[in-house]
C-alpha positions in Angstrom: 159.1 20.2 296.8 159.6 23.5 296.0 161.2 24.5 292.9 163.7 27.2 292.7 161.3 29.4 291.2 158.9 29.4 293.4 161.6 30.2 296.5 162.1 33.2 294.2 159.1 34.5 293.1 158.2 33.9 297.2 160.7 36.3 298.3 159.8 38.6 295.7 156.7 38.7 296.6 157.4 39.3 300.4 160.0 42.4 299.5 157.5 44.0 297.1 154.8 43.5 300.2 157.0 45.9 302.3 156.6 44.3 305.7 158.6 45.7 308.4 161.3 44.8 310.1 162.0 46.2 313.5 165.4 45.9 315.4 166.6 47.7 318.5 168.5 50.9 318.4 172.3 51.0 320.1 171.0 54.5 321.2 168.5 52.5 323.9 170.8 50.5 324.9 174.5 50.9 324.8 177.5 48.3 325.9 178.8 50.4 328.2 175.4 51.9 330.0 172.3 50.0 330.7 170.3 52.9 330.0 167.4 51.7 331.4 166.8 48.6 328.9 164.4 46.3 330.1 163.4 44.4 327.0 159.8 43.3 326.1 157.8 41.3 328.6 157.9 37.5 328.1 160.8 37.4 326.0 164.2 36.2 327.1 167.1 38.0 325.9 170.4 36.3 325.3 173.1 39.4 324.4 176.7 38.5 323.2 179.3 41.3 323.0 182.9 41.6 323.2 184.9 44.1 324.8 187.8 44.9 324.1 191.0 47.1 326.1 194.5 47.9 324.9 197.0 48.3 327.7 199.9 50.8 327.6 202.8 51.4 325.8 205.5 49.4 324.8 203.1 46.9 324.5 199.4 47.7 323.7 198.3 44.3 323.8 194.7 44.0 322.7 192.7 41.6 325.5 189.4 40.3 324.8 186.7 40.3 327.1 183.6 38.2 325.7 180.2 39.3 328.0 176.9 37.4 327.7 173.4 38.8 329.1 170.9 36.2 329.9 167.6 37.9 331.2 163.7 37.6 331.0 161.5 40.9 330.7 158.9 40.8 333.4 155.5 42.7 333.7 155.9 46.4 335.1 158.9 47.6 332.9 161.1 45.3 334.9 164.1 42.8 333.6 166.2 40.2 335.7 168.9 38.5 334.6 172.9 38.0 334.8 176.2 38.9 333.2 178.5 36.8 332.4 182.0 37.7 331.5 185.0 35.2 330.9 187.5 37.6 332.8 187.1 40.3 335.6 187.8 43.9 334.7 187.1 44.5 338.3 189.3 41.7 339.4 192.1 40.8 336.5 192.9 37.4 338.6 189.4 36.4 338.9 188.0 34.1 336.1 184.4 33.8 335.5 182.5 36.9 336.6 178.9 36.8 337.3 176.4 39.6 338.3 172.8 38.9 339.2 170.5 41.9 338.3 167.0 43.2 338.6 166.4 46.9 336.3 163.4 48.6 336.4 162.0 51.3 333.8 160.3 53.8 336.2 159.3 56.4 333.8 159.4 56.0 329.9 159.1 58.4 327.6 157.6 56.7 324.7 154.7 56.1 327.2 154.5 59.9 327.3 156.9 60.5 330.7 158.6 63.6 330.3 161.9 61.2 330.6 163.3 57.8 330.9 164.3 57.2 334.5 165.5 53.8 335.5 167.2 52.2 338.0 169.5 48.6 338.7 170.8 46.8 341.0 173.0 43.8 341.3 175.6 41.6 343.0 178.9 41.0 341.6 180.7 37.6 342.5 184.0 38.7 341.4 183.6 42.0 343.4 181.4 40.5 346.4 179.4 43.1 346.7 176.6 45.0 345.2 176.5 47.5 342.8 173.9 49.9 341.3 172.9 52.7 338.7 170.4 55.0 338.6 170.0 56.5 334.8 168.4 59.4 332.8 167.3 59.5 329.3 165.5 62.1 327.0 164.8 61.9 323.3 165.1 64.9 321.8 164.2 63.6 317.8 167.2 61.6 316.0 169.1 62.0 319.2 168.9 60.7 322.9 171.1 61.7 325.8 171.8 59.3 328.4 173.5 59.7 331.7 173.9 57.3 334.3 175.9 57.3 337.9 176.9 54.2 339.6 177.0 53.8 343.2 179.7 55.4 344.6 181.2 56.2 341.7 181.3 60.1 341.3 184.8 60.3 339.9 183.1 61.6 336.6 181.6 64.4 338.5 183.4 67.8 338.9 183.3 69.2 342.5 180.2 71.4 341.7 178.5 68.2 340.7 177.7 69.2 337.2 179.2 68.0 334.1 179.4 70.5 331.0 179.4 69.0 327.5 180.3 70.9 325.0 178.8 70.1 321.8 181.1 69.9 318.2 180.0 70.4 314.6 181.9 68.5 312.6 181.9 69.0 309.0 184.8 68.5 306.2 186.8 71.1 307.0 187.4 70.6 310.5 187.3 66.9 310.8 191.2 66.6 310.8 191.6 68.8 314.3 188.7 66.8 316.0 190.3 63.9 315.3 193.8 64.6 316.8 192.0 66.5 319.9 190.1 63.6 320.3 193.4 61.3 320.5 195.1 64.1 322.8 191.7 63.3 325.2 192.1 59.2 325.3 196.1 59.5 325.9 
């Protein structure tokens, strides 16, 4: 049996060795976008998150939206899988939603692609009917910009079709007026 010195002196030993520890960055994959994740090939992914939405005054109730991803990554930069969330944002009354999905990773740019370029489709019980996103990615060092558009759903796009995004330093001094623009933005 191993004494408690040994446990010690064991761990010791495997910090001092340095090895590394690798974890996924949010900036590949976000809650909100798929961004193109497809995961590593053979490995099954089982995602928890919760999501959470606060409704409107008087009341501002906080709900709680609990989402699980089940999927397996599949040869040729693809994933399959399904969402499951224990309530419908798409459909308040409707408990239970499941999507099925298939993703694929067309282009990726730590393969040397100029991009990321991916693309998903799925079918939403709760909806009936399918859905899809095409995404975007580029990794410009510390930094990656992701943009996505879902089927249909252009009502982020401004009737030229171009979104500007203007870009904020913020430092000490001026961290005080981003804040309260940024709450005059969510209201």
């Amino acid at each position: 049996m191993l004494s408690c010195r040994r446990l010690l002196l064991v761990a010791l030993y495997v910090m001092a060795m340095g090895l590394e520890a690798r974890a996924q960055t949010v900036l590949d994959r976000t809650p909100n976008l798929s961004g193109g994740w497809v995961g590593a090939s053979g490995v099954l992914h089982f995602n928890f998150l919760h999501r959470f939405s606060i409704s409107s005054a008087p009341e501002r109730k906080v709900t709680n939206t609990p989402t699980f991803l089940l999927a397996a990554g599949l040869p040729a930069r693809t994933l399959l899988g399904v969402h499951y969330a224990t309530n419908s944002e798409l459909s308040p009354r409707y408990p239970n939603e499941w999507e099925f999905f298939g993703r694929v990773a067309a282009f990726v740019q730590a393969s040397g692609a100029p991009i990321d370029a991916s693309a998903q489709l799925g079918y939403n019980l709760a909806a009936q009917g399918f859905d899809g996103e095409a995404s975007l990615a580029r990794r410009q060092g510390p930094v990656r910009i992701l943009a996505a558009l879902a089927r249909k759903d252009e009502s982020v796009l401004p009737p030229n079709g171009f979104l500007e995004v203007q870009s904020t330093i913020v430092k000490k001094d001026n961290v005080d007026g981003f804040w309260e623009e940024l709450k005059k933005l969510r209201q």
